[in-house]
Steps between C-alpha positions, in 0.01 A plus 500: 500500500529752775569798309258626289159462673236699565232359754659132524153363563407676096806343320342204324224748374724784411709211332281403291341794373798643427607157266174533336548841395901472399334178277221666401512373137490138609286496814238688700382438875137379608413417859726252639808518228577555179381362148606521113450832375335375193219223460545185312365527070334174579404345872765319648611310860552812744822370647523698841845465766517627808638565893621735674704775440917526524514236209591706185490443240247244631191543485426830308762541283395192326248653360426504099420262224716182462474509899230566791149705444537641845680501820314499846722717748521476863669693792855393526548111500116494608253298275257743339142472647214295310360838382808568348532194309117525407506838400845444253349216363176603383664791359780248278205280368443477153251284482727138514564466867734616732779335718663632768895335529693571845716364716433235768413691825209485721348810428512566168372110444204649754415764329563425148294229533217678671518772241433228246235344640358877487566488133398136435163601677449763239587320186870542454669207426805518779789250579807550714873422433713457818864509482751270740839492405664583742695150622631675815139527636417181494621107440453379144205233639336833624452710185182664600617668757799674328530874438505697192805684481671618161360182322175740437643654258521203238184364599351868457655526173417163330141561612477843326659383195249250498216710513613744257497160222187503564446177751226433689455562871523136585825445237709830687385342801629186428836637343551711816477192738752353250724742552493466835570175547811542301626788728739509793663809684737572762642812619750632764543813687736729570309787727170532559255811386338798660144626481442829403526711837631226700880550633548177550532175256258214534775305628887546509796210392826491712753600275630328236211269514214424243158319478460238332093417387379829553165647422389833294322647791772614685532120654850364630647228357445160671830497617797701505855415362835637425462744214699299174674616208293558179640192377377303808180634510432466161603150540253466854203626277572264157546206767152561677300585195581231325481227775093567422542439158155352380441198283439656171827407303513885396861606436314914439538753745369791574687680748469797720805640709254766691688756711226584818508867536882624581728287353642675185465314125873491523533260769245305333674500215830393716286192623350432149841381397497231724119407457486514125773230438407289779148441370719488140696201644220308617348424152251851489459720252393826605180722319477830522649568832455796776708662703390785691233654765130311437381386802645723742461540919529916524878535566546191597897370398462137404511299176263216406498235216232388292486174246211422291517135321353611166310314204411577165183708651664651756785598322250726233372706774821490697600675197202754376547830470386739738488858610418587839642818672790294675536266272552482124560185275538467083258693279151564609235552321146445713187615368247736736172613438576866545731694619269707782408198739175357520407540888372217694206547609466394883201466720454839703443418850215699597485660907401297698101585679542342812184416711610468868326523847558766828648183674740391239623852421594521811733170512585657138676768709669281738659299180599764358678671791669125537602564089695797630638335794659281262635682240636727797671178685604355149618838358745529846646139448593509161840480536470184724272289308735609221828377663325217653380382129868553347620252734399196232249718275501810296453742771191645338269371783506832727421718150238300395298511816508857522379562140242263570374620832500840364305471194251250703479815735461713210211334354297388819480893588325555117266238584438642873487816352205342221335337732641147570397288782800287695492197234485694198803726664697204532435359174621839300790538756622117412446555094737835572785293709512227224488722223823703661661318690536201280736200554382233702398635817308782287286271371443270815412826696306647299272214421506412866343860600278441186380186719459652805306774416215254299466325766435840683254568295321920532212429701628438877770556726676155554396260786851347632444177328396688180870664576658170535333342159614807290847458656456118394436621153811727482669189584333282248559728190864560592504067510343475237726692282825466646471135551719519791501344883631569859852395462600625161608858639237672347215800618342198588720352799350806683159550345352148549623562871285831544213283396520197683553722817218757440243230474548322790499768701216670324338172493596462916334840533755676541447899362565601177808780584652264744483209288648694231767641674576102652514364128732774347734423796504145410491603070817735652679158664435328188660722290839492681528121530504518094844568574608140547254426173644409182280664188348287324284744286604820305839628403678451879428114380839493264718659780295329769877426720555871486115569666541324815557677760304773378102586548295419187436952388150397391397305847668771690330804325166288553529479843583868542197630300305260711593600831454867417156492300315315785384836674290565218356172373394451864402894585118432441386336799464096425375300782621245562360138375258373763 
């Protein structure tokens, strides 16, 4: 993935415009992703997957009838932004609902689910379908807080079938859960991948070594071990899958034997003949199996395996034709209402007429000059918070802040530019850092700067403790969102710091630069005592062993955007509280 590039920071864009057009006869792009190129004869359930990029043929190239309506497409191994999901979603709908189906990880569960609300507000029926299959992620009396690795793929499948029959939001709802329920994954790897532009992997195994339980974001394993024989680790992967086996009675498989990115069909073909007659042996029969690249992890090498425990309903749409650009099964022949696409029709967002005073134009300037600051700072440690995140994450952490901060930059000089006071410069600058950035830090940003600038307000400059409450709210959305606490090695081990300490002081009467300057030193403290913290939120949380001893990247890029912005927050004089 370091060879044919152009700007590294345009490759998920450039990606996916170029799909669209090579599959031009299947699908076309909208904002945010990528739909069916053709509309539905009759309304149906909109059946939209989605992620981040480095997956293919997941999510786009399941596009077409007998499979999704659309795919919502993020940065690489980022979730997409609500926007994005919004925005693909009202331009799949039919008229019989929508559901959005993904895997289980923090931010695509926030902001698929805040993109629904969005849609639920306006009349579209909307449900969501979370995938957890993988068993490596979490014990068995823990389901809920498993990953979704390559066991999307069936549950993606069985749910697009379904619609296509004609069921009911509610009944492909229901046969998606199903589904499942009745899935389990693991996977091992062999090396790890590279993002585009990087020259280094996300993480490295000493030689002739794999990793067992690994993720598809670029994840280790959850421990390392001698690398085995195909017959051995076809063995190791039969043996763990079916320890899970659930309590149906089911003696139907469907299997997947998904290669992750590098490893050639070959070799997977090599380890198939140990798999297939294992599962053969232990009373299974086996429908319609796969073997190949579905869910992939860029060029990741690595192998995972899927079983699905199938019944009679199951087994129909396990079975359904389809015809998506990446994948092709038995004879189609779907219905559409016309072979030029009907466009969606989605709400123009009008410029915004701002209404601001002298005074608050003035802080405007200030918090926009601290915008700058930041993308500047976050721009320069890329490469850090990337490293840092790759330690027990995907490594995307660095790349995602700097798309974010830029684009927030972006769009709080428009509104400066139109007019905006400090609160309404904030607010546009947060909706533009959780639109790019995505993930889950894109969305816990940028509805924290959202925050802060309401409670800013465009009429005054801020007194200090009119400072301190609109720091409090910052705090508050992010807690109310991410639902985490100081001590699960999160943004928030350092954030909740900076607050506690700049309202005492404020509240002591100490001034408002000093103060600031006292709480991002004790925010920057914070932050590097996450290093004895075991995660207990996010993906570090699987490979939480392998994160100790290193700072949580979201605390630690926290504290260093707070420690350099405080010059301007505090540059208007604020006296101190008498």
């Amino acid at each position: 993935m370091t060879r044919i590039f152009n700007d590294p920071a345009d490759f998920a864009d450039e990606a996916l415009a170029g799909f669209c057009d090579a599959h031009s006869d299947l699908v076309r792009q909208v904002e945010g992703g990528a739909i069916r190129r053709g509309r539905p004869a009759t309304p149906k359930v909109a059946v939209i997957t989605g992620g981040g990029s480095g997956h293919y043929p997941a999510f786009a190239g399941i596009i077409g009838p007998g499979f999704a309506d659309g795919a919502v497409v993020g940065n690489i191994f980022t979730s997409p932004s609500t926007q994005q999901a919004y925005s693909v979603a009202k331009a799949a709908n039919s008229g019989a609902g929508v559901v959005f189906t993904y895997g289980n990880y923090a931010g695509d569960v926030m902001n698929f689910g805040m993109a629904s609300e969005r849609l639920n507000a306006e009349g579209i029926a909307t449900e969501n379908v979370l995938v957890t299959d993988d068993i490596a992620s979490a014990p068995s009396d823990e389901v809920e807080k498993r990953r979704g690795i390559a066991g999307d793929f069936v549950v993606f499948k069985v749910m697009g079938a379904a619609a296509e029959a004609g069921l009911d939001l509610e009944s492909v709802v229901r046969v998606g859960r199903k589904a499942n329920e009745l899935t389990r994954t693991i996977g091992t790897a062999f090396s790890s991948c590279t993002f585009p532009g990087a020259d280094q992997p996300l993480f490295r195994l000493p030689e002739g070594q794999m990793g067992l339980g690994l993720g598809i974001h670029g994840e280790p394993g959850l421990f390392d071990t001698e690398l085995p024989s195909a017959v051995e680790l076809g063995q190791e992967l039969v043996r763990r899958v079916l320890a899970e086996t659930p309590a149906t009675g089911s003696t139907r498989l469907a299997v997947i034997l998904n290669g992750l990115g590098s490893t050639k069909h070959e070799e997977l073909f090599v380890l198939w003949r140990t798999v297939a007659p294992l599962l053969r042996e232990a009373g299974y029969t086996l429908v319609m199996p796969e073997v190949g690249e579905l869910v992939t992890s860029l060029d990741m090498a690595g192998a995972s395996l899927t079983l699905t425990w199938l019944d009679g309903e199951l087994e129909q749409y396990w079975i359904a034709p389809a015809l998506t650009p990446a994948y092709r099964r038995g004879a189609v022949g779907f219905d559409v209402a016309a072979a030029d696409p009907v466009e969606a029709e989605l709400d123009a967002v009008p410029a915004a007429d701002y209404s601001s005073t002298v005074e608050s134009r003035e802080y405007a300037a200030q918090c926009l000059a601290a915008l700058n600051t930041t993308a500047t700072l976050l721009r320069d440690s890329e490469a850090m918070l990337g490293a840092m995140d790759a330690i027990a994450g995907d490594g995307d952490h660095g790349r995602g802040m700097v798309r974010g901060s830029a684009a927030a930059l972006d769009a709080a000089a428009v509104a400066f530019e139109r007019g905006a006071g400090a609160g309404s410069l904030l607010a546009a600058a947060g909706d533009a850092w959780a639109d790019k950035a995505g993930g889950t830090s894109g969305v816990l940003w940028g509805a924290g700067l959202r925050a802060l600038g309401e409670r800013l307000g465009d009429s005054e400059n801020p007194t200090p403790d009119v400072l301190t409450q609109s720091v409090r709210a910052f705090a508050d959305r992010i807690a109310s969102l991410g639902k985490a606490e100081i001590g699960d090695k999160t943004m928030m081990d350092a954030l909740l710091p900076f607050v506690s300490s700049l309202e005492k002081r404020i509240a002591a009467g100490t001034y408002a630069e000093q103060a600031w300057s006292a709480a991002a030193a004790d925010a920057t403290r914070a932050a590097e005592s996450t290093a004895e913290l075991r995660p207990l939120k996010g993906r570090a949380r699987p490979l939480a062993e392998k994160s100790i001893g290193t700072p949580d990247p979201g605390a630690t890029s926290l504290a260093m955007v707070f420690a350099a912005v405080g010059s301007h927050f505090t540059a208007i004089p604020l006296a101190a509280t008498t």
